[in-house]
N, C-alpha and C positions, 0 to 999 in steps of 0.2 A: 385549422391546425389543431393537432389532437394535444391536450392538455394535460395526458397519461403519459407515463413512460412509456418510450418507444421500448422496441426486443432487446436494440444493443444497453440500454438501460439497465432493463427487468434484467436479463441476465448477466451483467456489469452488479448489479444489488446481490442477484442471486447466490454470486461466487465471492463475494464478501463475505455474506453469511456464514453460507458454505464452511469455507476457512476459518471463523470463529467457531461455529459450531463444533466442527472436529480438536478444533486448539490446535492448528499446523505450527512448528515452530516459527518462522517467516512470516511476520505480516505480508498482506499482499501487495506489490506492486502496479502501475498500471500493465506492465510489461506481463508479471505472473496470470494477471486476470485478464488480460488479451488473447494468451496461449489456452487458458483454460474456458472463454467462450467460446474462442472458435477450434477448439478441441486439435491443437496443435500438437504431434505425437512426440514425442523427441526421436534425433536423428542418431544412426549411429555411434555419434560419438556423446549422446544425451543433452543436446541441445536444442530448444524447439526457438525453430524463427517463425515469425511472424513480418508481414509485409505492411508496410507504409500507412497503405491504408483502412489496415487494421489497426495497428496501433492510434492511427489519427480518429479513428470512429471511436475507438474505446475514449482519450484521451477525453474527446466533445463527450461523452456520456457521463462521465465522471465530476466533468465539471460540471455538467447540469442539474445529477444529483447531488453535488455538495451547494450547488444554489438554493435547490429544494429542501434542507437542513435534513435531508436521508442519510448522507453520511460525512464523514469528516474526511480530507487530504491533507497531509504537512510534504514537505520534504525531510530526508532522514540521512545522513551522510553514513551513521553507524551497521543502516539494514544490509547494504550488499555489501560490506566487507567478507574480504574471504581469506581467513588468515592463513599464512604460512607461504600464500603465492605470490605476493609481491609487494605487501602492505602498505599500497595504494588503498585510500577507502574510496568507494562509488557511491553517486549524489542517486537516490533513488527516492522514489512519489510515493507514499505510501496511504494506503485507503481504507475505514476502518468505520464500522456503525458506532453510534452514540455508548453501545454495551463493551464495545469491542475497545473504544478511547478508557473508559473506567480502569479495565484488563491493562491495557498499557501504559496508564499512569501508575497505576499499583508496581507494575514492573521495573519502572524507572526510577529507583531506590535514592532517596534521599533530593529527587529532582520536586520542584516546586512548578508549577504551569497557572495559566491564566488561562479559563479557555469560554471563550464566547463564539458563538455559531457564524460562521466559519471559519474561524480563524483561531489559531493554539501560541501563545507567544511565550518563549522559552523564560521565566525569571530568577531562576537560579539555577546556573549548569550542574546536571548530578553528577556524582564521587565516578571518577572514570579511573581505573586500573592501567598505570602504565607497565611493559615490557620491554624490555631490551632484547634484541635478535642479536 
């Protein structure tokens, strides 16, 4: 058994970076980084799906590279909200290199974190902006 990153790995790593390096607004998802290895076009109506066992291969690489301390995953209820359309928030995995964790501490203003390899535990909730619809 080969003790490198397989392909769905390397480019599972690759499209992390990818996303950091440019500064996309969106961390990436397992879901974002599924459609974007296996080059998933969107569909007319701008939604790219992805099949089962795509998602389930990304899913195993991901968790193999946050085994490997490559990169970090939390869960994030705040990432896929999408305001205005029913403000429901959506639970979504969010995956990030050790440079790209820094980036997003710095972002979460006045939040406090404990963070030890693999694992990020929240210890004081940051200043959240409420609205009334």
């Amino acid at each position: 058994m080969s003790r490198g990153l397989g392909w769905v790995q390397q480019a599972c790593f690759e499209a992390i970076c990818k996303r950091e390096a440019t500064k996309m607004d969106l961390w990436p998802t397992t879901y974002t980084i599924a459609a974007d290895i296996y080059q998933v076009k969107p569909d007319k109506d701008g939604n790219r799906w992805i099949a089962d066992a795509q998602h389930g291969a990304v899913k195993r690489a991901l968790e193999g590279l946050q085994r490997k301390g490559r990169i970090t995953g939390f869960r994030d209820l705040l990432q896929a909200r999408t305001p205005g359309i029913d403000g429901h928030g959506e639970l979504a995995h969010i995956w990030m290199t050790e440079a790209g964790l820094a980036r997003w501490l710095q972002a979460c203003d006045g939040a406090f974190f404990a963070v030890s390899k693999p694992t990020l535990t929240l210890l004081r909730a940051p200043r959240v902006r409420l609205s009334v619809f």
